[in-house]
C-alpha positions in Angstrom: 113.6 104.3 114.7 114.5 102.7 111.4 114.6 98.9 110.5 116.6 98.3 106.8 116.4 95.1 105.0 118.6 94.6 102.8 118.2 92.3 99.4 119.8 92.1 95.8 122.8 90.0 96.9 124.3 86.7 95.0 126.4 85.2 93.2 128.1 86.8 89.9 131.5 86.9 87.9 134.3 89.1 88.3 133.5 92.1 86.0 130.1 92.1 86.9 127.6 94.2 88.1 125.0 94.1 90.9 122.3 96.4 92.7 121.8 96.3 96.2 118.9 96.9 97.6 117.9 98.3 101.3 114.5 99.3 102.1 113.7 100.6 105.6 110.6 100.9 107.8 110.0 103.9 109.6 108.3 107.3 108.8 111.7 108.9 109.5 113.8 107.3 106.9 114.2 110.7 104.5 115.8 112.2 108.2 118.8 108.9 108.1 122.1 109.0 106.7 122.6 105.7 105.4 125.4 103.1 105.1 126.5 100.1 103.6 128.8 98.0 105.0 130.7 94.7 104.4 132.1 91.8 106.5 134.3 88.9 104.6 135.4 85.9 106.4 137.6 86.0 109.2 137.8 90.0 108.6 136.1 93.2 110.6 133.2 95.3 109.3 134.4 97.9 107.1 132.9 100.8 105.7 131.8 101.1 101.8 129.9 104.3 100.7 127.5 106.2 102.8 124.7 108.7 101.8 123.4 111.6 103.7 119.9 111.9 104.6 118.7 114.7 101.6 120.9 112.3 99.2 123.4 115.7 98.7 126.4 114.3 100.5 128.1 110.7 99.5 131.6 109.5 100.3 133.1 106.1 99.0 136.0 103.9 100.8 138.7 104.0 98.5 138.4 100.7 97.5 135.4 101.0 95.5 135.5 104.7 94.4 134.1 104.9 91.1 133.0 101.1 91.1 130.0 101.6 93.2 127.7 104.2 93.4 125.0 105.0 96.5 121.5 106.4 95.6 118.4 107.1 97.9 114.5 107.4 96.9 113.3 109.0 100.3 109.3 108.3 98.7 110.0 105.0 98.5 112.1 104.6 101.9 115.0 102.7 99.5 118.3 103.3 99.5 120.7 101.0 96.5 124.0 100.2 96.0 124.7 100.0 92.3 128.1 97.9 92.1 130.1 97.7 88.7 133.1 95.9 88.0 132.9 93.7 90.8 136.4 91.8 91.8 136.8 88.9 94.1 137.8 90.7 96.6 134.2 92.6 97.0 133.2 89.3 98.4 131.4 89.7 101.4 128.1 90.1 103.5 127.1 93.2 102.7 124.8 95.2 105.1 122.6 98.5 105.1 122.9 100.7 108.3 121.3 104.0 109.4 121.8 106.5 111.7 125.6 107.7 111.5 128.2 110.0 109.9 128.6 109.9 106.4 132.4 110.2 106.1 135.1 108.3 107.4 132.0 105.8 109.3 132.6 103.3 111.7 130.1 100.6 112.2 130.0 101.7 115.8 128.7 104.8 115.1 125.7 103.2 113.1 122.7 102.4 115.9 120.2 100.6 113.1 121.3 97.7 110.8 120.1 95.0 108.2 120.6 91.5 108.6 123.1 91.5 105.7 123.0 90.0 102.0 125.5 87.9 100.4 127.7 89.1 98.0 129.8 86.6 96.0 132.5 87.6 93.2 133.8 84.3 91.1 136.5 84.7 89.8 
């Protein structure tokens, strides 16, 4: 079992950049793919970028492909999301998840998750 907690999140300009955060408990992390999500308001969970569990393997939602970019440190059970160029619309709660596919993710399929960080894009 894994427990992510996410951090990094607030409140920035359009243009802007921003590193999330998510570190996990567990002695299994390295073993996790790993996922970041993000809910705005009055919207469903939608996927982001996901990273495989050796770090080899990353796909991006359209909507932020080459804008954000996923990295893990398995010795430090930390996985970040480095987001560039940030737009209004990338306002959300954003939330770290383990334990599912790496492409084409639902949030279903994710069994572990963070309690989510706020991400706000001014415009």
């Amino acid at each position: 079992q894994v427990r992510p907690v996410e951090s990094g999140g607030g409140l920035v300009q359009a243009g802007d950049s921003l590193r999330l955060s998510c570190a996990a408990s567990g002695r299994t992390f390295s073993s996790y793919n790993m996922g970041w999500f993000r809910q705005a308001p009055g919207k469903e969970r939608e996927f982001v970028v996901a990273i495989s569990w050796s770090g080899g393997n990353r796909y991006y939602a359209d909507s932020v492909k080459g804008r954000f970019t996923i990295s893990r440190d398995n010795a430090k059970n930390t996985v970040y999301l480095q987001m560039s160029s940030l737009k209004p619309e990338d306002t959300a709660v954003y939330y770290c998840a383990a334990g599912g596919p790496v492409r084409l993710a639902r949030p279903q399929e994710y069994p572990y998750w963070g309690q989510g960080t706020q991400v706000t894009v001014s415009s």
